[in-house]
Wavefront OBJ file of the C-alpha trace (Angstrom):
o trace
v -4.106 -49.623 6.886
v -2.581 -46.586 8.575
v -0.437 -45.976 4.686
v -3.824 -46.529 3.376
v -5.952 -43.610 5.794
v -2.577 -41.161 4.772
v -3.658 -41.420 1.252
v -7.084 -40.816 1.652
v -6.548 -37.628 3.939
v -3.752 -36.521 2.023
v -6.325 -36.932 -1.306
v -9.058 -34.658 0.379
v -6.154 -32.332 1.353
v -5.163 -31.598 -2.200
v -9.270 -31.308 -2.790
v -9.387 -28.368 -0.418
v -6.115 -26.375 -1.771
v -6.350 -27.262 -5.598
v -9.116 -24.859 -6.451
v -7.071 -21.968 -4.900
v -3.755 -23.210 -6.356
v -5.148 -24.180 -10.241
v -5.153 -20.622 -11.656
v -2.830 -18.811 -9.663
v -1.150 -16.636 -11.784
v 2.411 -17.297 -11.498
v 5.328 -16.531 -11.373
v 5.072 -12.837 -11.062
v 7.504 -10.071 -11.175
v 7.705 -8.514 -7.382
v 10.236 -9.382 -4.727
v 7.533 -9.761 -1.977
v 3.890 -9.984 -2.580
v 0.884 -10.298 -0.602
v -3.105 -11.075 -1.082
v -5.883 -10.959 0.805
v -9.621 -11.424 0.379
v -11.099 -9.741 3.452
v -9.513 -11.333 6.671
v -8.089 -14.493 4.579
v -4.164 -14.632 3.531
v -4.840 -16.227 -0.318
v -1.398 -15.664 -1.648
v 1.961 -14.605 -0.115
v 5.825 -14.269 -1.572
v 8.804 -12.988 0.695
v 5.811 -11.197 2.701
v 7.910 -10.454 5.465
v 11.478 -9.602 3.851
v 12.346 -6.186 4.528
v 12.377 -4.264 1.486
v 12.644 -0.523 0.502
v 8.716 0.880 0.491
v 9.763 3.988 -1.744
v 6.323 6.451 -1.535
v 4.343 3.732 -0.317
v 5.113 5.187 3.002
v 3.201 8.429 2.248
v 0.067 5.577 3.533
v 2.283 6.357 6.939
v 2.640 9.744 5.950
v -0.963 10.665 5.582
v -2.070 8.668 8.734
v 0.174 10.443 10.859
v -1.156 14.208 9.605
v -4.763 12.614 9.762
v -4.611 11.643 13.118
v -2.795 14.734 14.816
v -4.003 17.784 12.084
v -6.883 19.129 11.084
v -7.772 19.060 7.746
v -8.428 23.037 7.525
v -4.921 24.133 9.021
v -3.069 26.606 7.073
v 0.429 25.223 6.179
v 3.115 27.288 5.382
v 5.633 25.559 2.869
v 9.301 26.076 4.089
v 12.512 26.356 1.941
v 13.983 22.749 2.672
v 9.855 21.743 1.812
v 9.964 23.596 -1.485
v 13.594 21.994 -2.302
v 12.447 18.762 -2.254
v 13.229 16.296 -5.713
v 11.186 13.739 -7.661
v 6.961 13.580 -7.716
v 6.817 17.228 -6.565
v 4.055 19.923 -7.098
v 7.001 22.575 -7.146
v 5.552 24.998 -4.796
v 7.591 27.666 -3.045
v 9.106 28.552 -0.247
v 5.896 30.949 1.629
v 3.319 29.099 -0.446
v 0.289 28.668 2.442
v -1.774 25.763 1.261
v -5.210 24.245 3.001
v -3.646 21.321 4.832
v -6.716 19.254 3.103
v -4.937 20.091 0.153
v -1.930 19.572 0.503
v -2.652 15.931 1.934
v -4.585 15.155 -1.341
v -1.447 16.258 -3.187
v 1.103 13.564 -1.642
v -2.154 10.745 -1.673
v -3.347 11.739 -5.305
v 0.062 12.792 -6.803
v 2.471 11.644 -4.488
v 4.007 15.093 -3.796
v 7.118 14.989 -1.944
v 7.388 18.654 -1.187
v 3.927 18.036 0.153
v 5.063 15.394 2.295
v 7.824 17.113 3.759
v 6.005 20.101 4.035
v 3.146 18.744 5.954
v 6.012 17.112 8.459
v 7.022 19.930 9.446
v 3.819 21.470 10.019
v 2.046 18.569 12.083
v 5.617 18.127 14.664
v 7.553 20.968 13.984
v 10.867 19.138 11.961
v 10.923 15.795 9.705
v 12.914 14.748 12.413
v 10.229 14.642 14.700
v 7.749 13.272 12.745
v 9.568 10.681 11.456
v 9.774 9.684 15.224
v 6.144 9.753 15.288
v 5.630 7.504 12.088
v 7.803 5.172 14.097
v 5.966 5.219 17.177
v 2.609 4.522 15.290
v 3.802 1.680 13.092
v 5.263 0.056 16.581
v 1.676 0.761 17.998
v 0.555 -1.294 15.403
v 2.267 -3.780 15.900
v 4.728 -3.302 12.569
v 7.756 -5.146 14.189
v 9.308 -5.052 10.521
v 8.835 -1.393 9.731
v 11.234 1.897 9.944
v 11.004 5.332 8.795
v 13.718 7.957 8.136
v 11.819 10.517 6.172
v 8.132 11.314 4.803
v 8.490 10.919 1.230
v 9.911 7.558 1.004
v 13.587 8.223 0.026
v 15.484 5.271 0.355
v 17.814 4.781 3.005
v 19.599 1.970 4.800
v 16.985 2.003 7.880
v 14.041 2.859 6.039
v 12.245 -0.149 4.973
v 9.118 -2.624 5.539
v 7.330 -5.693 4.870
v 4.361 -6.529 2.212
v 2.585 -7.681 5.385
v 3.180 -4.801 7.475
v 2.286 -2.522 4.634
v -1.632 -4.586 3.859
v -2.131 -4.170 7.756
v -0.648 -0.415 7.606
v -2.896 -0.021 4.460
v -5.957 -1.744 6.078
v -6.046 0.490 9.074
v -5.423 3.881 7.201
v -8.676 2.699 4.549
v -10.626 3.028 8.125
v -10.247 7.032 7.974
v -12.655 8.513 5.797
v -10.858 10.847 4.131
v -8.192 8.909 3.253
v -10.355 6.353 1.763
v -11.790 9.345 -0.259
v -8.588 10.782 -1.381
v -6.611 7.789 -2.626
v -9.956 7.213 -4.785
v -9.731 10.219 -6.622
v -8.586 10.591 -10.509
v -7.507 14.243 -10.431
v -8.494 17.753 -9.236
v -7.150 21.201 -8.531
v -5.749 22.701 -5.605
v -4.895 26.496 -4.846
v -2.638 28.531 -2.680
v -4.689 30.402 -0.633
v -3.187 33.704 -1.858
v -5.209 32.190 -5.149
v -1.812 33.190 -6.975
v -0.763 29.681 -7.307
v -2.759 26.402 -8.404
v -1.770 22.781 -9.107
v -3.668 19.798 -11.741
v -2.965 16.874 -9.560
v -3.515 13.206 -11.259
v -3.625 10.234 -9.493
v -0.385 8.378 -10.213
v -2.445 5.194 -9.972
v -2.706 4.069 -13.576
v -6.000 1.786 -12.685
v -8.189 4.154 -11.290
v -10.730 4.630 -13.577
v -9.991 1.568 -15.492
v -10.018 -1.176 -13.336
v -13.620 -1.836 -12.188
v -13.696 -1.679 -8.657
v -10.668 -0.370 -7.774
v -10.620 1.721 -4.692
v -6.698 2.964 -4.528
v -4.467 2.956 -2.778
v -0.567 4.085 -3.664
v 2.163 3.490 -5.598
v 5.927 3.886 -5.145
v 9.534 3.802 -7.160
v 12.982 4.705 -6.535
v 15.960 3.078 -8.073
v 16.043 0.820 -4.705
v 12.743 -0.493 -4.491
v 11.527 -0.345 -7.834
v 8.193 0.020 -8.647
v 5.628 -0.971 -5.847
v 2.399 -0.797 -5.775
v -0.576 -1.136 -3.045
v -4.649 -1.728 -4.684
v -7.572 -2.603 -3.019
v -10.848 -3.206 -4.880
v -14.043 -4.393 -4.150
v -16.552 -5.841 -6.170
v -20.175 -7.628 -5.141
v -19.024 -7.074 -0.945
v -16.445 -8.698 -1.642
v -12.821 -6.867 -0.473
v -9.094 -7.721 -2.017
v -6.053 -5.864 -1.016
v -2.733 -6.842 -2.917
v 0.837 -5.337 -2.214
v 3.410 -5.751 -4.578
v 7.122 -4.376 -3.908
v 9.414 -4.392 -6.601
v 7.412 -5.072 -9.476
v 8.486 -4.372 -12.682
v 4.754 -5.698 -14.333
v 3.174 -3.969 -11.641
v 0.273 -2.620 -14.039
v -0.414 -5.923 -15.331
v -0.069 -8.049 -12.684
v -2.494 -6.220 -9.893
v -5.005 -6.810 -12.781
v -4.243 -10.140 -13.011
v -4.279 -10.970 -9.368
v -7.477 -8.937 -8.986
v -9.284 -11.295 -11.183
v -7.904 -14.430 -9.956
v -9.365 -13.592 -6.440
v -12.238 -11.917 -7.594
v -12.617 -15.608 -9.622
v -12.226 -17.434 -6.315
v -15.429 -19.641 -4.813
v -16.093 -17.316 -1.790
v -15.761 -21.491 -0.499
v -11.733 -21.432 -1.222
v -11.291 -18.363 0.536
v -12.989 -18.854 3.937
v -11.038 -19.833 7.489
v -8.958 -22.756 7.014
v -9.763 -23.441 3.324
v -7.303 -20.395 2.413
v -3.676 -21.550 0.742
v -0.824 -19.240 1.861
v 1.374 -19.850 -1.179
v 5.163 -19.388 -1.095
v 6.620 -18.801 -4.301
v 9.643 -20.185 -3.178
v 7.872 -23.527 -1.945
v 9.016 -26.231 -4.541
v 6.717 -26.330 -7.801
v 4.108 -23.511 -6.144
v 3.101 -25.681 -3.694
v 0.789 -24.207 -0.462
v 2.956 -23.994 2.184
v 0.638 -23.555 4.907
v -3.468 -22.616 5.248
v -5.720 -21.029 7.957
v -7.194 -17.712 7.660
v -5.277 -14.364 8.846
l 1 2 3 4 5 6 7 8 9 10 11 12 13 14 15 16 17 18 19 20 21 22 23 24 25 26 27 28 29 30 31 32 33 34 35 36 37 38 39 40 41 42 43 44 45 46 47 48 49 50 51 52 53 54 55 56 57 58 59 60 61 62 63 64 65 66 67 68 69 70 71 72 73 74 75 76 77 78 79 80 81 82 83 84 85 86 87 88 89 90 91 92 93 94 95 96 97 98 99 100 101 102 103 104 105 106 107 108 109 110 111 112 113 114 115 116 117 118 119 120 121 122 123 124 125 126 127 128 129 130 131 132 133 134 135 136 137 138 139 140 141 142 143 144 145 146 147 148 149 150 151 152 153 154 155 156 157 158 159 160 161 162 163 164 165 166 167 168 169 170 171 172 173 174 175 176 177 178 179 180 181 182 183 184 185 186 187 188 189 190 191 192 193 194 195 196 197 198 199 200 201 202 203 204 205 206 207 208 209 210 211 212 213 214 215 216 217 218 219 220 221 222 223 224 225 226 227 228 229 230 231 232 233 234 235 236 237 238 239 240 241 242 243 244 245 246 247 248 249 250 251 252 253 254 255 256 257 258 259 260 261 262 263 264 265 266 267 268 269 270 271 272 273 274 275 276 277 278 279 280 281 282 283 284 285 286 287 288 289 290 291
């Protein structure tokens, strides 16, 4: 009787999870990924290994200068600012930028000279405000995230988590201007000398193309490979997906994206949501509730 009741329970069980489980797309590229519909966890791999977040922590970055500088500041771009490598605008050193503008450069093009230009400016060194990116993400509550620069250069003690980055990435979507700027496809930005002006493009390959899409950022370096934070919305309905490491990063957000967005809003309430594991043998859900 009692082998009998486990059968039945364990049958209604599989009822609930299957729908979320039968078209998952997998396997996929990334070392760690993370989805979520709203509130509810629908898919999860390695979501809290600690992994290099290459430019992805320009999301950091930004939230830091957004909460401490106004947007109408006059920045002055130092020498050590204007010798920064990689995804650079290639200002120079005395180049005064809006500090509006510049912030739209590291969001929209992922400027590193920007970056380490507005650290300075906002605490005086990187030092410093690499102290102060650590002090916000343990203020929210990112037990599995360190900084040791602006940009994202990689670096023993500079790493996170998928999940830390979706909550990091959640909170920053709840400024207004950084909503607006990691939405953008391209514009133009002056010195305000007017000598000097910058094309920036959205190094978001999506925007524009996927329908829906709202941002957010993408990363690389050797170390973490290509990673890759979207959020899109479509009918009120909200789905955030991190991916670090991704070598299929521009075709598997898509595909994720329309798995959810496929979903029965049903499979993706409370406890009906499966947190999968990719590691869990055959795919299976390793554990449901919401988030």
């Amino acid at each position: 009787m009692i082998a009998r009741v486990f059968v039945i329970l364990l049958a209604v069980c599989l009822a609930v999870v299957a729908p979320v489980l039968a078209a998952a797309p997998l396997p996929v590229s990334a070392g760690a990924v993370l989805v979520k519909s709203g509130d509810a966890l629908i898919w999860s791999h390695q979501a809290d290994k600690r992994l290099p977040p290459a430019s992805l922590t320009k999301v950091m970055t930004a939230l830091v200068v957004l909460e401490r500088a106004d947007l109408d500041e006059v920045v002055t771009v130092s020498a050590a600012a204007a010798a920064e490598l990689g995804s650079r605008l290639q200002m120079q050193a005395g180049d005064r930028l809006r500090l509006g503008d510049l912030l739209a450069a590291v969001l929209i093009r992922s400027a590193n000279d920007g970056a380490h230009a507005l650290a300075e400016h906002v605490a005086g060194s990187q030092a410093e405000f690499v102290r102060l990116m650590n002090q916000h993400a343990a203020e929210l509550g990112l037990a599995d995230t360190r900084f040791q620069n602006a940009s994202g250069w990689d670096h023993p003690q500079h790493y996170s988590t998928a999940l830390d980055l979706a909550r990091l990435t959640e909170y920053a979507m709840g400024h207004e201007e950084f909503r607006r700027l990691v939405a953008v496809e391209e514009m133009q930005i002056r010195s305000l000398d007017g000598e000097s002006s910058w094309e920036i493009r959205n190094s978001n390959r999506l925007l524009g193309f996927y329908e829906g899409l709202q941002g957010v950022k993408t990363g690389f370096t050797n170390r973490a490979g290509p990673c890759l934070i979207s959020m899109a919305e479509r009918d009120g309905k909200q789905v955030l997906v991190v991916l670090l490491n991704s070598p299929k990063r521009w075709d598997e957000t898509p595909a994720i994206l329309d798995w959810v967005f496929g979903l029965d809003a049903a499979d993706v309430e409370g406890e009906r949501v499966a947190a999968v594991d990719l590691e869990a043998s055959e795919g299976r859900a390793v554990g449901a509730g919401g988030d």
